[in-house]
C-alpha positions, 0 to 999 in steps of 0.5 A: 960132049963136054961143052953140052954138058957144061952148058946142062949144069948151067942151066940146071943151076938157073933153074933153080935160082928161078925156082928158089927166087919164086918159092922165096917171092911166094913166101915174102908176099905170103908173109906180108899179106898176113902182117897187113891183115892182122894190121887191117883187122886192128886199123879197119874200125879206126879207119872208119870211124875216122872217114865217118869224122871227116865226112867220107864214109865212102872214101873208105870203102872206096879203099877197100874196093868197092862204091867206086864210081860208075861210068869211069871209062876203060883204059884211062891214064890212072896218075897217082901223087900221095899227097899235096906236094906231088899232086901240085907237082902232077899239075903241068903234066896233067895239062900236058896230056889233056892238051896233046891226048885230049881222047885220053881219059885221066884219073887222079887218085891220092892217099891223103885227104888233103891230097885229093882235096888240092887235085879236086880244086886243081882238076875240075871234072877229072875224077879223083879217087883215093888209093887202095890199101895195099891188101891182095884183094883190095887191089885186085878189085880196085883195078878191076872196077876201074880198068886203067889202061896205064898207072903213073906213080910220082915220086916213088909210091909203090906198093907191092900188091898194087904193082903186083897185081898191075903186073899180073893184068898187063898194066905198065906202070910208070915212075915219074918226077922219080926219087928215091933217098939213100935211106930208102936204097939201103931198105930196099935193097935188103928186099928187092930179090923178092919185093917189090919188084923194082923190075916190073916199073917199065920206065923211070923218068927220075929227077937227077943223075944221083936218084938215076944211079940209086934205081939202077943200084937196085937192078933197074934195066938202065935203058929204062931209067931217064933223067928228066928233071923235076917236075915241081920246077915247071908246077910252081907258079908265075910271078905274082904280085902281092894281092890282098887281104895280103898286101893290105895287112902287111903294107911296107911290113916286114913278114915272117912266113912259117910255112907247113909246119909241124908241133912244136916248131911254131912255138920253138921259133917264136919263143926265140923271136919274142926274146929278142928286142930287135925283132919286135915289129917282125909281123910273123904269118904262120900256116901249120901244115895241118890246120886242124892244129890251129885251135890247140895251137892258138891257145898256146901262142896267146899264152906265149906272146902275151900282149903281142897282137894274135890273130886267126885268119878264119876271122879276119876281113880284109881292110886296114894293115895289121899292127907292128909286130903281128901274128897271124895264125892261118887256120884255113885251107890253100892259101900259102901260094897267096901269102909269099908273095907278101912275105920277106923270108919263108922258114919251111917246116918239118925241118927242125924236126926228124920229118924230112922237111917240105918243099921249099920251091914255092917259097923261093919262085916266089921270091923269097929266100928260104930257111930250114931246119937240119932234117931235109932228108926229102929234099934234097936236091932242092935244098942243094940247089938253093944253097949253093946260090945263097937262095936258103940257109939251115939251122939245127937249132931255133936258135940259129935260125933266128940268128940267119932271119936276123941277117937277112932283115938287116937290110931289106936288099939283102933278103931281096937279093937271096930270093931274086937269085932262087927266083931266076934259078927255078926259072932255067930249071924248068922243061921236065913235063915235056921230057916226061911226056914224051917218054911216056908216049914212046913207052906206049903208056901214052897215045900218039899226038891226036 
């Protein structure tokens, strides 16, 4: 007897973990729900009035569920990156299904306006949604007027409504090209008894063996979680060419290229450029990672460089190279994969600032070795790799990032050799879109070869 009723109190005691995890889950979605509509009811006429700025009214109703598009069909692969980097990175993957599932219909949906401005020029004739606010409701409405047979998250975009409610309508969802920080881990382990819910993902194709253990830290079944690279290796592009107007503004010039970058960086660094008498005739190429900026950001350099040749890119013609010395202001839209090949050394922005960094793998496929500030939190990995072989080097200050383009441009094999190297690592790195697409069809979120 005493076996059965040994067993009895065990089972007596599970059920009340069961009851009290559900009752504590209820209680943490009730609380969140209402913290997001309390927020919803001060951002909504923000929101609006913003999407009426930009044009897209209907982007934001879309968001709340509704004026989705007709005719979509059931059971498409709904593929999700919040922005531009992950939607560049979802490239060799969408071409993969599209090629090996051609009776897959895909969808493609984004959080950011940029976002889905690059999947649209990226994906012609796939539909291109945003993505729904993270309200019970707007979810729920949101899958139920699109009807997505499966939903692959890049990176590590979850929401705890929209898994919730993939989860209540059967829809497995997948983690692709999947990392997660050590400050994301600590969040959410505080968290993840009742939110969200790392256990209802059916598969985790993550990037490396560190962001391997750090989901399985947060209870992930381990036979779910599978290392499959990086995506963004096998999304850069080939090798190209220097192509014009590039080639022919900065003929045989030595170019500076400050990509994606953000307020103050851009006039932090060329305070430090302007000062030093060496790197006068530095042309300089700079690309905020929000062109909207230009405009504010053109009358401060004007008043910084002082008679140094300025120049917006928006009203250039392509012609004869560019004085000694010039900078270029980029005010238009998807044009840095067309300017590195024309660039010498790259410094990669939101890194001397606390924002995480950007992505510094397309500076270096293009040959180009690779400077960033001390705040790369996002990119980790890529940063690592590119470091360990002399491809980038970091400074935590203006200052000392002046001080290593200075060493890179003392001799110009030098900045050649230190990008050829990145160049051929991303290269032996590639293979992620086939590992992932082959798990997404052994987990049936894909159908077999047609």
């Amino acid at each position: 007897m005493r076996p059965v009723l040994v067993g009895l109190g065990k089972s007596t005691n599970n059920a009340a973990d069961v009851t009290l995890d559900m009752f504590g889950r209820r209680l943490v979605y009730f609380i969140y729900d209402t913290i997001l509509h309390f927020l919803a009811i001060l951002v909504l006429p923000l929101s609006f009035f913003r999407a009426l700025r930009d044009g897209e009214p209907k982007v934001f109703f879309q968001r709340l569920g509704f004026l989705l598009p007709q005719g979509i069909p059931e059971g498409s692969l709904l593929l999700h990156g919040v922005s531009v980097g992950e939607i560049v990175a979802l490239r060799p993957l969408l071409k993969a299904i599209q090629e090996k599932h051609p009776s897959t219909s895909l969808i493609v949906s984004s959080t950011t306006r940029s976002g889905r401005k690059t999947a649209k020029r990226l994906f012609p004739g796939t539909t291109v949604l945003p993505f729904p606010m993270d309200l019970p409701w707007t979810t729920w409405l949101y899958l139920k007027k699109i009807k997505p047979s499966a939903v692959v998250l890049l990176e590590l975009e979850i929401w705890p409504n929209f898994l919730r409610n993939c989860d209540q309508n059967s829809i497995p969802v997948a983690i692709a090209n999947g990392r997660i920080t050590e400050k994301s881990l600590d969040g959410y382990r505080r968290v993840q008894r009742f939110l969200p819910q790392f256990d209802k993902i059916a598969l985790y194709c993550v990037q490396n063996e560190a962001y391997a253990e750090r989901f399985c830290a947060l209870s992930v079944p381990e036979d779910r979680v599978h290392i499959t690279g990086n995506l963004k290796f096998d999304s850069l592009p080939p090798t190209i060419e220097a192509q014009s107007p590039w080639k022919d503004w900065f003929l045989d010039a030595s170019l500076f290229v400050m990509a994606s970058t953000h307020s103050p960086e851009e006039v932090d660094i060329l305070s430090e450029i302007i000062q030093d008498p060496d790197m006068k005739s530095l042309c300089i190429a700079i690309v905020p990672r929000h062109p909207d900026r230009a405009a504010s950001l053109f009358s401060k350099l004007k008043s910084l460089l002082g008679a140094r040749p300025l120049f917006l890119r928006s009203e250039m013609k392509e012609g004869e190279p560019l004085p000694e010395g010039s900078v270029m202001l980029v005010d238009t839209f998807g044009e840095l994969e067309a300017i590195y090949p024309s660039g010498t050394v790259a410094f990669l922005g939101g890194s001397l600032i606390p924002h995480g960094g950007q992505n510094v793998l397309e500076a270096a496929a293009a040959g180009l070795p690779v400077l960033v500030g001390p705040h790369m939190g996002n990119f980790e990995e890529e940063m690592r790799l590119l470091r360990g072989i002399g491809a980038l080097q970091s400074g935590a200050t203006p200052t000392a990032l002046v001080r290593c383009l200075k060493e890179w441009l003392k001799q110009d094999s030098l900045a050649e050799e230190a990008g050829r190297t990145g160049q051929c690592a991303l290269e032996s790195g590639r293979g992620a879109t086939e590992r992932t697409r082959v798990l997404l069809q052994e987990a049936g979120l894909l159908s077999p070869d047609s």
